[in-house]
C-alpha positions as CSV (number, residue, x, y, z in Angstrom):
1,X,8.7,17.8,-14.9
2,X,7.0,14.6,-14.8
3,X,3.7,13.6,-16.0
4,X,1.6,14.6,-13.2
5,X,1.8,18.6,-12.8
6,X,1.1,17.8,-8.8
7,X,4.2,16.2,-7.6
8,X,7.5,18.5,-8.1
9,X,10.8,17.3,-9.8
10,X,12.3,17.9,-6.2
11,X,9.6,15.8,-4.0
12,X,11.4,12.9,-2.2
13,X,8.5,11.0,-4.1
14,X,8.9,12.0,-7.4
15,X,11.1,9.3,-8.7
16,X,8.9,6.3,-7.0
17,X,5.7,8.2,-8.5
18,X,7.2,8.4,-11.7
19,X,8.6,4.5,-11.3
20,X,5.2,3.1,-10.8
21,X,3.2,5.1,-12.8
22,X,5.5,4.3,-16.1
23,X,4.8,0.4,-14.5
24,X,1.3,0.8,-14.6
25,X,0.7,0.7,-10.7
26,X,-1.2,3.8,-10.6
27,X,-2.8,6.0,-13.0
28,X,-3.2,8.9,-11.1
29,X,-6.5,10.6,-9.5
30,X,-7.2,12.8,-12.2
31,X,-6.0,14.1,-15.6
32,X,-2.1,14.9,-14.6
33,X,-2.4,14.8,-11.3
34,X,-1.5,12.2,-8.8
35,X,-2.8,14.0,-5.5
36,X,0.3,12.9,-3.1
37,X,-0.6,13.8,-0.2
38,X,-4.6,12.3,0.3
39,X,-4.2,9.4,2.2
40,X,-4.6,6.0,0.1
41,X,-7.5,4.1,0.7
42,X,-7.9,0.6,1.5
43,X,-9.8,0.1,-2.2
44,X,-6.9,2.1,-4.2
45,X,-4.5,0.1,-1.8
46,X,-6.2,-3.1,-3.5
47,X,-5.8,-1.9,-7.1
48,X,-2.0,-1.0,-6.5
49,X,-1.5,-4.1,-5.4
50,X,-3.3,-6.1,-7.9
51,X,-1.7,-4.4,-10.4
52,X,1.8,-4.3,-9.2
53,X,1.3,-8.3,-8.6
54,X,-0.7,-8.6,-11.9
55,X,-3.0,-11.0,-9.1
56,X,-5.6,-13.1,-11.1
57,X,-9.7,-11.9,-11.0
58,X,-11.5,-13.6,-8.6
59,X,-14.8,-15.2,-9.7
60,X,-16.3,-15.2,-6.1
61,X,-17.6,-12.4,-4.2
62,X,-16.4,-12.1,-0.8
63,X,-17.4,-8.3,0.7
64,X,-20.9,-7.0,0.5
65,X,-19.6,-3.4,0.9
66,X,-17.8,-2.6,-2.2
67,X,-20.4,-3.8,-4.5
68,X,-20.9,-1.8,-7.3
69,X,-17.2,-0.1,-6.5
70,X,-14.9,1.0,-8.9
71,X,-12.2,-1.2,-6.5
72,X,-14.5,-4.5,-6.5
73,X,-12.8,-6.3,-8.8
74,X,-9.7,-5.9,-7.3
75,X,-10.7,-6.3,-3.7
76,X,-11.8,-10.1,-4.4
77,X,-8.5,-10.6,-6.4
78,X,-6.3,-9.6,-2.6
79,X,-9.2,-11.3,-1.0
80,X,-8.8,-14.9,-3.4
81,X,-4.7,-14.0,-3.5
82,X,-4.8,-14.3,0.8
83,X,-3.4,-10.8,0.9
84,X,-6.4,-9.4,3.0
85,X,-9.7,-11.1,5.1
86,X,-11.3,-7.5,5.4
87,X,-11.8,-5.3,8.4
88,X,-14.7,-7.6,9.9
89,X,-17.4,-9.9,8.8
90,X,-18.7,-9.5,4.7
91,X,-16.5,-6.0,5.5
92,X,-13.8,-4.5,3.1
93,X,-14.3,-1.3,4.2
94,X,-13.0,0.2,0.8
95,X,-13.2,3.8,1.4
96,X,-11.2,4.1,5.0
97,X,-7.8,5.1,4.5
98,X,-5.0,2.4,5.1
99,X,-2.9,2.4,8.2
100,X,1.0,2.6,7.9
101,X,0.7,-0.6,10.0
102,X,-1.7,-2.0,7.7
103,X,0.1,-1.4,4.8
104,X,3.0,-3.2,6.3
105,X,0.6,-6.2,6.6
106,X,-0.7,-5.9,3.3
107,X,3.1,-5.6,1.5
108,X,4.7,-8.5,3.9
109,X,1.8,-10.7,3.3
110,X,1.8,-9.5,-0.9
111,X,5.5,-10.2,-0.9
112,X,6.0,-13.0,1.6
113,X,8.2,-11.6,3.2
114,X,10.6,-13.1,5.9
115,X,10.2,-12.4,9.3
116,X,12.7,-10.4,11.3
117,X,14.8,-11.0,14.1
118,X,14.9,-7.1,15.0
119,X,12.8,-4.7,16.6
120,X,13.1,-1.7,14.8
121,X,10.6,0.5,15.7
122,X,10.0,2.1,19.3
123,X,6.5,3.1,18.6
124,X,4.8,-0.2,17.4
125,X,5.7,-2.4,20.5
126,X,2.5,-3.8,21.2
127,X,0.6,-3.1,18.0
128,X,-0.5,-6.4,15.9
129,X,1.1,-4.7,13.1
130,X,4.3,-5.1,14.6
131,X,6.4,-8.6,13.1
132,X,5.0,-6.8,9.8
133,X,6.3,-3.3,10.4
134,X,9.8,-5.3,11.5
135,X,9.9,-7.4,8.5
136,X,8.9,-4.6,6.3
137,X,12.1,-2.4,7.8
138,X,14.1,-5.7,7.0
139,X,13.2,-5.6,3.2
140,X,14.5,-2.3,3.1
141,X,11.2,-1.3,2.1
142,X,11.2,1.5,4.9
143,X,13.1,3.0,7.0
144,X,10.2,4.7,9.3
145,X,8.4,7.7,9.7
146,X,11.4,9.1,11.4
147,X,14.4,7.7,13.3
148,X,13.2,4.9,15.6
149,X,9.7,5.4,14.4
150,X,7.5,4.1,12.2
151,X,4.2,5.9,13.0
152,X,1.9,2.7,12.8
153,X,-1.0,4.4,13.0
154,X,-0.6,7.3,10.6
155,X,-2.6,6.9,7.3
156,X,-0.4,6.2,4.3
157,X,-0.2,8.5,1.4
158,X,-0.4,8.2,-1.9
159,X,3.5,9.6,-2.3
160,X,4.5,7.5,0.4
161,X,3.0,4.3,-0.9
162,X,4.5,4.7,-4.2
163,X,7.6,5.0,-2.6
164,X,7.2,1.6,-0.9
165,X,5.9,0.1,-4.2
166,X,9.0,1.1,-5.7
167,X,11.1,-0.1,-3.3
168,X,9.2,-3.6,-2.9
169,X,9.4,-4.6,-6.4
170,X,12.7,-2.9,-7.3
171,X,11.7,-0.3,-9.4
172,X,14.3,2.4,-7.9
């Protein structure tokens, strides 16, 4: 048993929920519970990451539409840390959920990560997600949603982004 009553001792998850949590990643979404299978949002996908890369505050403003948010703060910090430009002019758009493909831009660019040389993944060709998904699969920071696919367009979930924290900073 773990500390959020949610996410089983036998989830493929548990251990990278467990990993981040006890690093101070995530905190959960509620009292002992985790919710691993909402998709993560592009706000909570901000937090992790500011956390994760203890990213400095930002004293600059740069998206009108998370004003007041409970992810503001850490929206300009991925904004000033050249991690993210938004999803369109003064746009954040906090509350959509993230992309698989987008979180592979968010973690390559996070991590600067190398490029790769290999094209992994059958059902990206074509996506401008793509060189990230590939670099991402040449971390070792996934190995797709199955196979030979990485399912670019599938939102991320909270499990499943804890499991790529884990495995981008080490924490396995």
């Amino acid at each position: 048993m773990g500390r959020f009553t949610d996410v089983p001792a036998d989830s493929a998850h548990f251990v990278a929920i467990e990993a981040i949590a006890s690093a101070g990643i995530t905190r959960g979404c509620g009292t002992a519970r985790y919710c691993p299978d909402r998709p993560v949002t592009r706000g909570q996908m901000a937090a992790f990451l500011v956390r994760a890369l203890n990213l400095p505050a930002a004293d600059q403003d740069y998206f009108g539409d998370d004003d007041g948010g409970t992810h503001e703060a850490d929206i300009n910090a991925l904004r000033l840390a050249g991690i993210t430009v938004g999803c369109g002019a003064d746009s954040f758009c906090p509350n959509r959920p993230v992309t698989r493909g987008q979180m592979a831009a968010f973690l390559v660019r996070a991590l600067n990560l190398p490029a790769a040389e290999v094209d992994y993944f059958g059902d990206d060709n074509g996506s401008i997600h793509e060189a990230n998904i590939n670099a991402l699969r040449r971390a070792g920071i996934t190995l797709g949603c199955d196979a030979d696919r990485f399912c670019p367009d599938q939102p991320v979930t909270r499990a499943q982004m804890a499991t790529f924290l884990a495995r981008a900073l080490n924490l396995l």
